[in-house]
N, C-alpha and C positions, 0 to 999 in steps of 0.2 A: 488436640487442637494446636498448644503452641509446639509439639514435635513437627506438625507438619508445616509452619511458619520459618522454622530453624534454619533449613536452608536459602530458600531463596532470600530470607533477611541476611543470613550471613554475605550473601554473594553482592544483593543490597549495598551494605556497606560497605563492602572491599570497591564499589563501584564511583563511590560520593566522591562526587567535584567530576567526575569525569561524566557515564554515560545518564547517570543518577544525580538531578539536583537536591533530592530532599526526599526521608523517608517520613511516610506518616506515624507519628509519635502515637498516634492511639490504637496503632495498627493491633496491639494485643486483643486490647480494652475491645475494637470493632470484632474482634475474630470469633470473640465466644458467641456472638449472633449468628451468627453463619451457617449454613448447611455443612456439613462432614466435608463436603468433595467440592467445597469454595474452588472459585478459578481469581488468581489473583490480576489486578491490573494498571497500568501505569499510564498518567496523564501529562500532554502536554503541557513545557513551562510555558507559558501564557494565557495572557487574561482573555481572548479572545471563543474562548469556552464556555457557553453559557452556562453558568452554577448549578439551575436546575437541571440541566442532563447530566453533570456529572453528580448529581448528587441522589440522582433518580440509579445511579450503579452504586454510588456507595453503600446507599442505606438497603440496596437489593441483598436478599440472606443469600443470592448463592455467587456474589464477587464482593472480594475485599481488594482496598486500594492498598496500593501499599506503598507505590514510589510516585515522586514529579521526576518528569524526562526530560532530559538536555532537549533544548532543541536549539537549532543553527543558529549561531550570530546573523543578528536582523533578518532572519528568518531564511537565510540564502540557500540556493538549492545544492549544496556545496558546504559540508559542516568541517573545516577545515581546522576543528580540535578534536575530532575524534576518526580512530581507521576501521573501518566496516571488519568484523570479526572474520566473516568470507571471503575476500577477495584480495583481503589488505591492503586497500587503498583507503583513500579519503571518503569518509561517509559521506552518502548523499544524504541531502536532507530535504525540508525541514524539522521532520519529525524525524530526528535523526537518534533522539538518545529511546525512545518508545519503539524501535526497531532492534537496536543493539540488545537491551533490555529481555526480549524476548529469547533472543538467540543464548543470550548469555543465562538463560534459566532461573531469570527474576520471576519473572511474568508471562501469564498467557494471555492478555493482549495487553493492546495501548491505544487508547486514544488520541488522534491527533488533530491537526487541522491541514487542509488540501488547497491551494488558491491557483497554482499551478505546478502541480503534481508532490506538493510537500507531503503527501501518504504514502499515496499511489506509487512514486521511485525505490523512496526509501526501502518499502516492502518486497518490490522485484530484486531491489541488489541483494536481501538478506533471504531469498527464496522461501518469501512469507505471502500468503494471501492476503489480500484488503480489500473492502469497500467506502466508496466516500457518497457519502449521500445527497450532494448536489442536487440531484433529481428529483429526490422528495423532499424539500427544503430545508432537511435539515443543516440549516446556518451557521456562522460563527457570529460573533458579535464586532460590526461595523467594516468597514473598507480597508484596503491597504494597493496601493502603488506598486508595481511588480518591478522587476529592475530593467525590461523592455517598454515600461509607461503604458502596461495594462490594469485601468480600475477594476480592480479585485473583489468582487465577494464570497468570504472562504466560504469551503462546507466541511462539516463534519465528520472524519473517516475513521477507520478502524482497522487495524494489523493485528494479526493473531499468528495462533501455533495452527490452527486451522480454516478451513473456509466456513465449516460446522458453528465454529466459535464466533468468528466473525461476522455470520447472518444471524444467529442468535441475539448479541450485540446491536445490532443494527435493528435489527424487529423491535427490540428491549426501547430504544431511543427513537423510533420514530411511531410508533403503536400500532404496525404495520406488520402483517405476515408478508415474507417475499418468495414463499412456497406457490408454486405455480400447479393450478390442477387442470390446466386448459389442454387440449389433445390436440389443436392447432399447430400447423405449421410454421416454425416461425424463420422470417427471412431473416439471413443475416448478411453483410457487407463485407467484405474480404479484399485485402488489396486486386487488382490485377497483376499477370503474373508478371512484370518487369519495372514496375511500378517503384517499388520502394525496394533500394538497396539496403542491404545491414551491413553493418560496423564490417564484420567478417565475409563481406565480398557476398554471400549468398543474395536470395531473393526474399524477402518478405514471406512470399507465395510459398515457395519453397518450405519454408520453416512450417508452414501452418498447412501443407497439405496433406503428409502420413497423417494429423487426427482427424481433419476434417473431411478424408476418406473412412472413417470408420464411427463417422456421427449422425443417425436417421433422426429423421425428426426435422430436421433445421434443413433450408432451402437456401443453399451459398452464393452467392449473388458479385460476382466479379466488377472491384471498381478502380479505376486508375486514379489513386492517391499518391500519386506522384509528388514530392516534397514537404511532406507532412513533417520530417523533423523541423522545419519553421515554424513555429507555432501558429503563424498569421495564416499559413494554409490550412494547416491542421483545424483553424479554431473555423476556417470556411467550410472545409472538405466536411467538417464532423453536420454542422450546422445546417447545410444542404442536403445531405442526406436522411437528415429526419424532416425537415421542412419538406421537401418535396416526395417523401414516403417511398423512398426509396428499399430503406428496409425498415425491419425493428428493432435492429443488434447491428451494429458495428465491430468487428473481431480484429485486434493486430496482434503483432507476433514483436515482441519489444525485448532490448539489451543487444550484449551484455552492457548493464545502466553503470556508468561511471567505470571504467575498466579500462579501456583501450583511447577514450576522453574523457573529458567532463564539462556534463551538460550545466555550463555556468554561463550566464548572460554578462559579470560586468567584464571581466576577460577582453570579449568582443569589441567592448566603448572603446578600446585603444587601436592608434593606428597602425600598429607593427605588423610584422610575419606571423611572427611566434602565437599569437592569438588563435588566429586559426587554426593549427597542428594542436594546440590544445584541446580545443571543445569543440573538435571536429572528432565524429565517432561518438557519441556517448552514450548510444543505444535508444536515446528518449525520442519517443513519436506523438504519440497519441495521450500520454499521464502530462504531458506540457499543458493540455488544451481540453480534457474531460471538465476540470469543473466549469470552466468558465464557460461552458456550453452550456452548461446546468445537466449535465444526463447522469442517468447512476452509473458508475466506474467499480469494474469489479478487477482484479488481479489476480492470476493462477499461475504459480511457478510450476514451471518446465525443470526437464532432467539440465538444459544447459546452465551454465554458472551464469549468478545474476541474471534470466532471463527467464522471461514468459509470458503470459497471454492480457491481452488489456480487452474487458467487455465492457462494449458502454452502450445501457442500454438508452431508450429517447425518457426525455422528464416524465415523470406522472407513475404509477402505482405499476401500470401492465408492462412498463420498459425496465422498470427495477425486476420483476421478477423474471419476465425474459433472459437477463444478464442473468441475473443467481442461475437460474437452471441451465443458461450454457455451459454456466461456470463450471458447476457441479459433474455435468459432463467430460467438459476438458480434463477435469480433475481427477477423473476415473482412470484418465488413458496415462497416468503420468507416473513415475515410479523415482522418488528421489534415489541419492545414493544411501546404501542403508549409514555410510559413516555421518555423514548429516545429519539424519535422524537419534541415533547413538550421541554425536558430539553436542549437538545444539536444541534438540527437542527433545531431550529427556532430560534428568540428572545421575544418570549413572558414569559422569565420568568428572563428578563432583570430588573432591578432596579435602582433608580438613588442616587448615594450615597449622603450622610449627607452632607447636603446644609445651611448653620448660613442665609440666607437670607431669 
């Protein structure tokens, strides 16, 4: 038990002040509880966590906690003291150190919180999957002000090393299977095809048609979301679509997230040039504007850096599962690069530092 703890607390530590605010002191003392094949995991630094769900994972025999996770100065979606391990820029955030954390072979997952894509980005720029539970109420505790003057009620999400892990998670904290046994067809929302530009000149359309040529089951349903990087459209376009039953799934095709811009809002308050060329491009469409609809938000990286799939299914039990099993589909058709996998989802390329003995 404590041989298998040795690493990722080593790496732990070499982490503290940075993507690691605090490691759990009883981390030992918890571990002898545990099932053999414990998955370890890291919680947002904030009180807006409700006790009992994180504590309904601690006291669980097959996760041990082990780290609290940086997360962004006042929560901004822009963590602008730490550099995403992938892409080498500036992490997005807010759950900006529960992303790094994963990649860096702390942990397999983290808990965060999501108000306006604080999960949801962070996990696409580090080519992680997530879910945020807005749709099943799984809540945070109380309001917060967004920095375009949107009244906020976060929900609860989850980044992992897998999607496997992440619905697990998520069943664990809402007492809800999001295993889908229906043979129904279910519709889903897809840009139209000139609709939404990406960062990289392509289509929207474009990006999401080789899989969604090779997906039965699902009835694709063409809609003109046209300026969905606004949030204020974004949060109509999503909003209308389930209201007036349009479909049952909404599917976009999102990134590369912080890369080419960054999707930060106070930038914008100023009157200059330069604002624009900034936080113009930063791949965010649809993670701006999932919680605040309230639907379940799932995330699936693609083969492109920092980018991939945002499902969001409509509130209630049957649109949560809907999204998982798209998910799980997209998920099938996708092949990272094996050096990814090797560097950031495993530990074989772990090392033990300078030892005088």
């Amino acid at each position: 038990m404590k041989e298998s703890l040795n690493i990722p607390l080593k790496i732990a530590e070499s982490e503290l002040k940075r993507s690691v605010i605090k490691i759990n002191q009883k981390v030992y003392e918890e571990a002898l509880s545990k099932e053999k094949s414990y998955l370890t995991f890291g919680v947002k630094n904030t009180n807006k966590i409700p006790i009992d769900l994180f504590n309904k994972l601690r006291y669980h025999k097959k996760y041990l906690w082990l780290t609290v996770d940086k997360m962004a100065d006042k929560g901004r979606s822009i963590d602008t003291d730490l550099i995403n391990p992938l892409t080498y820029r500036a992490m997005t955030g807010s759950t900006s150190g529960g992303a790094i954390n994963i990649l860096k072979g702390i942990n397999d997952f983290a808990i965060g919180t999501d108000g306006g894509g604080s999960v949801l980005a962070p996990a696409l720029s580090c080519q992680l999957p997530s879910i945020i539970g807005a749709g099943l109420q799984l809540n945070v505790n109380g309001q917060s002000k967004s920095t375009d003057n949107y009244i906020i009620s976060g929900s609860i999400g989850v980044i992992a090393r897998s999607l496997c892990i992440a619905q697990e998670i998520m069943e664990l904290l809402t007492d809800k299977s999001l295993s889908s046994s229906s043979q129904s067809v279910t519709n889903v929302l897809i840009p139209s095809r000139n609709s939404v530009i990406m960062p990289d000149g392509s289509t929207m359309y474009e990006k999401l048609l080789p899989y969604i040529k090779k997906l039965n089951n699902f009835n694709f349903i063409e809609y003109d979301l046209t300026g969905i990087d606004d949030r204020n459209i974004a949060v109509n376009k999503i909003n209308r679509a389930f209201e007036e039953n349009i479909a049952d799934v909404l599917l976009t095709y999102e990134g590369p997230i912080d890369v080419l811009g960054y999707g930060e809002t106070i930038p914008k308050m100023f009157s200059g040039k330069i604002e624009k060329q900034i936080t113009d491009n930063s791949g965010k469409f649809t993670v701006k504007a999932a919680n605040i609809c309230k639907v379940t938000a799932v995330t699936i990286p693609s083969s492109e850096l920092a980018c991939g799939f945002v499902i969001c299914g409509r509130e209630g039990i049957d649109g949560a599962r809907q999204a998982v099993s798209l998910a799980h589909c997209l998920s099938s058709l996708v092949t990272l690069p094996e050096v990814f996998t090797r560097y950031y989802l495993t530990r074989e390329r772990y090392a033990e530092g300078f030892c005088e003995d």
